[in-house]
C-alpha positions in Angstrom: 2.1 14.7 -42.8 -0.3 12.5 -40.3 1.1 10.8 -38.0 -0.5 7.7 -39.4 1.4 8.4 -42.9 4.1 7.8 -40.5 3.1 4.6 -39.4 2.0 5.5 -36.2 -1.5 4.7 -34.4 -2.1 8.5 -33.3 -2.8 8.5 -29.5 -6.7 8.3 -28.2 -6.3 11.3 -26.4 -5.3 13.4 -29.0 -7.7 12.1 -31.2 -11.2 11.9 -29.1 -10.4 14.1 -25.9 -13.5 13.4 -24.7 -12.8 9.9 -24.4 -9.9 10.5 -22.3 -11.4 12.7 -19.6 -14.5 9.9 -19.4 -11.7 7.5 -18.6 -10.5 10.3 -16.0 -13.8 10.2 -14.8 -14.2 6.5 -14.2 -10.8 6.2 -12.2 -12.0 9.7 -10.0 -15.4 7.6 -9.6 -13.8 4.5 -8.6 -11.2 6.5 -6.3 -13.6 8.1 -5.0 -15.7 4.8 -3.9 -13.0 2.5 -2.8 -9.9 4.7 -1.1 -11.7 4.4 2.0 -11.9 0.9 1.9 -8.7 0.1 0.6 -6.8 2.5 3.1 -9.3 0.5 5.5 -8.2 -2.6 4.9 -4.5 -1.4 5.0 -4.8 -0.2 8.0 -6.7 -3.4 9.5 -3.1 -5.0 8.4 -0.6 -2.1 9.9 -2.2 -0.8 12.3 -1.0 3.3 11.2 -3.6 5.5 9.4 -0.4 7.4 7.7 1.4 4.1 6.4 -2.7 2.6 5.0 -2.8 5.6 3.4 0.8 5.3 1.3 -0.3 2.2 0.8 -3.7 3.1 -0.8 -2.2 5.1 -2.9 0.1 3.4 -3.9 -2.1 0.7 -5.0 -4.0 3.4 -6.6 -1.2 4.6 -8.3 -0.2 1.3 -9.5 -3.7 0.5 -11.1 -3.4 3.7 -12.7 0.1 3.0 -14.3 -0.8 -0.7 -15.4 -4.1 -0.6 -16.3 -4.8 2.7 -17.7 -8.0 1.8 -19.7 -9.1 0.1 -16.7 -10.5 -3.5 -16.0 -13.0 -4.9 -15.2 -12.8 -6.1 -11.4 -10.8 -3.2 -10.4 -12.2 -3.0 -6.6 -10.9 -6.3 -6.0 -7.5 -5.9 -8.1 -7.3 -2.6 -5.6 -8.2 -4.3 -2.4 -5.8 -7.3 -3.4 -3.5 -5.3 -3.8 -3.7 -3.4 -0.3 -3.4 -6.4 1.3 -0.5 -7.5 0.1 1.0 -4.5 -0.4 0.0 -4.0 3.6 1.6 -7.1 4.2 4.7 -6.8 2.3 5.6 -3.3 4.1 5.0 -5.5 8.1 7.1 -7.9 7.0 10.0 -5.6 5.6 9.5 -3.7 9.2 10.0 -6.7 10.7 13.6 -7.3 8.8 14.5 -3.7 9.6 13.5 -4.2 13.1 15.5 -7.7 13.1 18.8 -5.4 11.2 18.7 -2.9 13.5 18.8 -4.9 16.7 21.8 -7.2 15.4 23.5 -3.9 15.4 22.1 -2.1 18.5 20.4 0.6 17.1 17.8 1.7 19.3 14.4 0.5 17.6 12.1 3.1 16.2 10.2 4.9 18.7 6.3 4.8 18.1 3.7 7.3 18.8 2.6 6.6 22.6 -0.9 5.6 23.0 -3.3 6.0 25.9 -4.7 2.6 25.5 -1.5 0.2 26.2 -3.8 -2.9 27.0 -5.8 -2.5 23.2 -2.5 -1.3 21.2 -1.0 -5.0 23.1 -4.0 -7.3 21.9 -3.8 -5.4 18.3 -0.5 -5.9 18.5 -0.5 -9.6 19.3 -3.3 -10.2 16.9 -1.2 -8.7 14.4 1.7 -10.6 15.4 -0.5 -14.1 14.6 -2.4 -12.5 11.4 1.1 -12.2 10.2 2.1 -16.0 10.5 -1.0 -17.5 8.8 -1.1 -18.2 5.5 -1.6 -15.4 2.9 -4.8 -16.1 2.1 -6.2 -16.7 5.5 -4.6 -13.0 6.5 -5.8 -11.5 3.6 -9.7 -13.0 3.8 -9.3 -12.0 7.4 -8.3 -8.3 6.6 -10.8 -7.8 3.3 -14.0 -8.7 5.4 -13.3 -7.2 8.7 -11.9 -4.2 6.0 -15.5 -3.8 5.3 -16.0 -5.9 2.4 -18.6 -7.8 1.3 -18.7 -11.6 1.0 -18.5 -11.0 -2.9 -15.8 -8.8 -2.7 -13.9 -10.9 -0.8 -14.5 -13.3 -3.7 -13.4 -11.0 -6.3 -10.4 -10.6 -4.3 -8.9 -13.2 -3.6 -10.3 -15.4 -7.2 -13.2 -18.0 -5.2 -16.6 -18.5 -5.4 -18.7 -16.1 -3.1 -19.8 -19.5 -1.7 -16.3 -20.5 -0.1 -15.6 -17.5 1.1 -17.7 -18.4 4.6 -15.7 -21.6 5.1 -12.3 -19.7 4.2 -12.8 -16.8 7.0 -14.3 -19.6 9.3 -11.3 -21.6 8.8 -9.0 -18.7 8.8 -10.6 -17.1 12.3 -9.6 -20.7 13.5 -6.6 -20.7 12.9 -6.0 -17.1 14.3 -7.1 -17.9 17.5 -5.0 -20.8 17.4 -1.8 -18.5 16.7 -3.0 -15.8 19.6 -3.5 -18.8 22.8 -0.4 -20.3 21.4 1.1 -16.9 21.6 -0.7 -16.4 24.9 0.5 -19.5 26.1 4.4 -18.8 25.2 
């Protein structure tokens, strides 16, 4: 007995194999073309190779899981995604970080680096990507990720039009955050 005399819709795959591995193909081919650019933008927003890419895959991972037919703007769902994905794991280290030093664990040791005065400015300009609005932090991190003014667009849902006035406005505002920083 079928399985549609059963009253089940027999599964695509099983059905038209080929089908399936040209879907395979299409996520490999858009893998392929974006995980740089995702992890980039990631790491734009953390700062750690390792932890941009957990978070690219993640992100990959997740587009895999809820869209598995794909869509249609899946760059900017991905690169979306990274940033706030990226942003969500900063601000959950900066909890931890908060946790651990209301009970006077040591903080977690990072990596040394031999450039103290650029890992300081990163790390300030970090500090004041993280307290701007989400959309001015993720504009910020999607174009200087390497994305186009389009793509920035798709992104973040505006016209390719605004998105020149959004990072002009957001850059504003992040220098604002580093002086007052600076000035602190």
């Amino acid at each position: 007995m079928s399985s549609t005399a059963l009253g089940r819709t027999p599964d695509a795959a099983v059905l038209h194999p080929v089908a399936a591995m040209g879907r395979d193909l299409e996520f490999d081919q858009l893998f392929l073309a974006e995980y740089g650019r995702v992890r980039g933008v990631a790491a734009r927003i953390l700062g750690d190779w390792a932890a941009a890419e957990d978070v690219a895959q993640e992100c990959f991972l997740r587009l895999h899981q809820r869209h598995p037919h794909g869509i249609p703007h899946a760059a900017a769902w991905l690169h979306r995604g990274a940033v706030r994905a990226a942003l969500n794991r900063v601000r959950a280290e900066r909890r931890r970080a908060v946790r651990e030093s209301r009970r006077g664990a040591p903080p977690a040791r990072e990596d040394p680096k031999p450039a103290a005065l650029r890992r300081e400015t990163r790390e300030e300009v970090r500090a004041a990507l993280r307290r701007l609005p989400r959309r001015a932090a993720a504009a910020l991190a999607l174009r200087h990720g390497g994305l186009s003014y389009q793509e920035v667009a798709d992104a973040l849902g505006v016209r390719p039009n605004q998105v020149g006035t959004l990072l002009r406005r957001a850059e504003r505002a992040l220098l604002r955050e580093v002086e007052r920083n600076a000035r602190a």
